[in-house]
N, CA, C and O of each residue as an XYZ file, in Angstrom:
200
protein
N     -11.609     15.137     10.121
C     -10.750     13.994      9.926
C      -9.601     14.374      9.002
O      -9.867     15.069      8.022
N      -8.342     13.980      9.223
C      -7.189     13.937      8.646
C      -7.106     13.177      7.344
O      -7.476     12.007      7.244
N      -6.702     13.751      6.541
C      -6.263     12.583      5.300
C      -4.867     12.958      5.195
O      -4.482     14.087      4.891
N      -4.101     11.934      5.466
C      -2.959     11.986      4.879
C      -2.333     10.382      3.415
O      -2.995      9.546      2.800
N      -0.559     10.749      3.462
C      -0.885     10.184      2.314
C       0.067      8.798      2.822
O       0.863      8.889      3.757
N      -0.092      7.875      2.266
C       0.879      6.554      2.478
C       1.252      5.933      1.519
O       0.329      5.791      0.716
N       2.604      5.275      1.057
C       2.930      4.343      0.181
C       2.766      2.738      0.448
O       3.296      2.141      1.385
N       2.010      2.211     -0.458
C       2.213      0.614     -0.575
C       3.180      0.187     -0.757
O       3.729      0.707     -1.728
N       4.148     -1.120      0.065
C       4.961     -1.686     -0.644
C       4.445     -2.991     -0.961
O       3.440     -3.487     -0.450
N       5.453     -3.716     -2.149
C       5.090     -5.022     -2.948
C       5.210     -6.399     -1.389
O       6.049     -6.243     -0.502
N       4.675     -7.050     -1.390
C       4.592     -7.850     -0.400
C       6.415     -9.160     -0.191
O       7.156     -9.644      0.664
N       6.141     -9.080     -2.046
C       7.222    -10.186     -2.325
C       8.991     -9.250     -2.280
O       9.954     -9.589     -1.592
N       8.922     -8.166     -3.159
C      10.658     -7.563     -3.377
C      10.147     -6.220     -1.972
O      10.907     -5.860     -1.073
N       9.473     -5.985     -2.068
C       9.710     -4.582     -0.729
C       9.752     -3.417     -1.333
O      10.030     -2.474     -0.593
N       9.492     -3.088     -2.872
C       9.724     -2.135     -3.457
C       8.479     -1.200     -3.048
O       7.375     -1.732     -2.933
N       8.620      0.084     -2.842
C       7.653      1.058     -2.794
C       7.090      1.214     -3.905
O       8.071      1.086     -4.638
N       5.953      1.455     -4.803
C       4.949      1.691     -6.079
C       4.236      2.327     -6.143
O       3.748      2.606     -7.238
N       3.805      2.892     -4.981
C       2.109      3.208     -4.899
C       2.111      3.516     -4.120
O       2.561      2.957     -3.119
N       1.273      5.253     -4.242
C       0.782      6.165     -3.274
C      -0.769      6.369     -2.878
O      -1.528      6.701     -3.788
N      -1.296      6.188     -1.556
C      -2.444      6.148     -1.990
C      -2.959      7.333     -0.433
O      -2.537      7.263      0.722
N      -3.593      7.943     -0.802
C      -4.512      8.715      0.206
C      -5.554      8.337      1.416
O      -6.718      8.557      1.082
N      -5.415      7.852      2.660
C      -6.242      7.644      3.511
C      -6.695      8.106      4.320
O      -5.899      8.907      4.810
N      -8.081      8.082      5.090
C      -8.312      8.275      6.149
C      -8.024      7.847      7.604
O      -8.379      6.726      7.966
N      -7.525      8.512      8.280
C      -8.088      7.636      9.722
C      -8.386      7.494     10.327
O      -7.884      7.008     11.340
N      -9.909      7.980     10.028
C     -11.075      7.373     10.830
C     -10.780      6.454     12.162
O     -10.034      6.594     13.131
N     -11.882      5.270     11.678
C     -11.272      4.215     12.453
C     -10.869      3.017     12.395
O     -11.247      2.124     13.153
N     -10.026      2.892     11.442
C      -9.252      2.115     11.125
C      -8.671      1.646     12.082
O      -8.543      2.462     12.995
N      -8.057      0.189     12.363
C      -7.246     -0.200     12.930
C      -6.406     -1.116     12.540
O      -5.502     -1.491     13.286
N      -6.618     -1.718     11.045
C      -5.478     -1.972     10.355
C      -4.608     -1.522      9.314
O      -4.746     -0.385      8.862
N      -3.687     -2.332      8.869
C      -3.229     -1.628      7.713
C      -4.025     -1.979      6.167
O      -4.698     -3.001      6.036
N      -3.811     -0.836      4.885
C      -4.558     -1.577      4.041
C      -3.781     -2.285      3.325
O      -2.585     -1.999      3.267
N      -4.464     -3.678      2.427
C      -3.911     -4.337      1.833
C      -4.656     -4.578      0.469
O      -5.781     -5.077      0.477
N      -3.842     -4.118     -1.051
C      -4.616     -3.923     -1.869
C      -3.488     -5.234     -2.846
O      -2.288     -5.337     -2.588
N      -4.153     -6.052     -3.867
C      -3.405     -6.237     -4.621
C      -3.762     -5.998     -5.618
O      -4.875     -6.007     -6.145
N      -2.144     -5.604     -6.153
C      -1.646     -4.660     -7.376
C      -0.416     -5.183     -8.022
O       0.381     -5.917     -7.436
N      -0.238     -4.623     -9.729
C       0.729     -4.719    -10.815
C       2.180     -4.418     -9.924
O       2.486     -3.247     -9.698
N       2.632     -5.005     -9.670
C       4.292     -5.036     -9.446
C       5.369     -4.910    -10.591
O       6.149     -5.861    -10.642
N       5.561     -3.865    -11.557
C       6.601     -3.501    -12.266
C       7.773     -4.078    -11.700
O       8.397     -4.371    -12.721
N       8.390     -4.389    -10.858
C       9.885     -5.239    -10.297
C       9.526     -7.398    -10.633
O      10.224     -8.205    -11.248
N       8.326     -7.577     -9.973
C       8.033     -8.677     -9.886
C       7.889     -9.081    -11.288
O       8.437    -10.051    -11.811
N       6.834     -7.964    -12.028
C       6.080     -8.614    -13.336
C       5.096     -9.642    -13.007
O       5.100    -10.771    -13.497
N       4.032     -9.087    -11.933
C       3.123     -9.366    -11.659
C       2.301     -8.873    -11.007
O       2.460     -7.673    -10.779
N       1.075     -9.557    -10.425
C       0.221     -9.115     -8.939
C       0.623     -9.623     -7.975
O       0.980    -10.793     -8.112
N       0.719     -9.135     -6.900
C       1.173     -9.064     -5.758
C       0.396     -8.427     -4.344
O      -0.082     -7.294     -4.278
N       0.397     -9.026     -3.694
C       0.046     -8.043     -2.024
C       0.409     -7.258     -2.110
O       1.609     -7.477     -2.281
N       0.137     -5.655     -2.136
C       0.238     -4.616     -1.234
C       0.252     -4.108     -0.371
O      -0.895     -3.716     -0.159
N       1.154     -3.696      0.681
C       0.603     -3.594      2.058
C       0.895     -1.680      2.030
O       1.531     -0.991      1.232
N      -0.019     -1.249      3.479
C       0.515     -0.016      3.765
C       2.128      0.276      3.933
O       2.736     -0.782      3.774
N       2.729      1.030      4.117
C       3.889      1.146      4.875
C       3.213      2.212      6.127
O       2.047      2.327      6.504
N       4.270      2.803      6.504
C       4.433      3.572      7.727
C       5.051      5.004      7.290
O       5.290      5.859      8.143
């Protein structure tokens, strides 16, 4: 299995933050983590990008 790497962006400004390492197995969505948003000054949705 492949691991490669992907950035989260903030759900609310779109800013990139966060790098995170996945598998892909068998996944078939994207992940969604929430996390500290340094732009927002808050928590926020995370989503994968592409």
């Amino acid at each position: 299995m492949a691991v490669r790497k992907t950035s989260l962006a903030c759900s609310a400004c779109g800013s990139r933050n966060y790098s995170k390492s996945v598998n892909d197995g068998q996944r078939t969505e994207r992940l969604e983590i929430k996390k500290f948003c340094k732009y927002c000054q808050g928590h926020t949705l995370h989503r994968e990008t592409k």
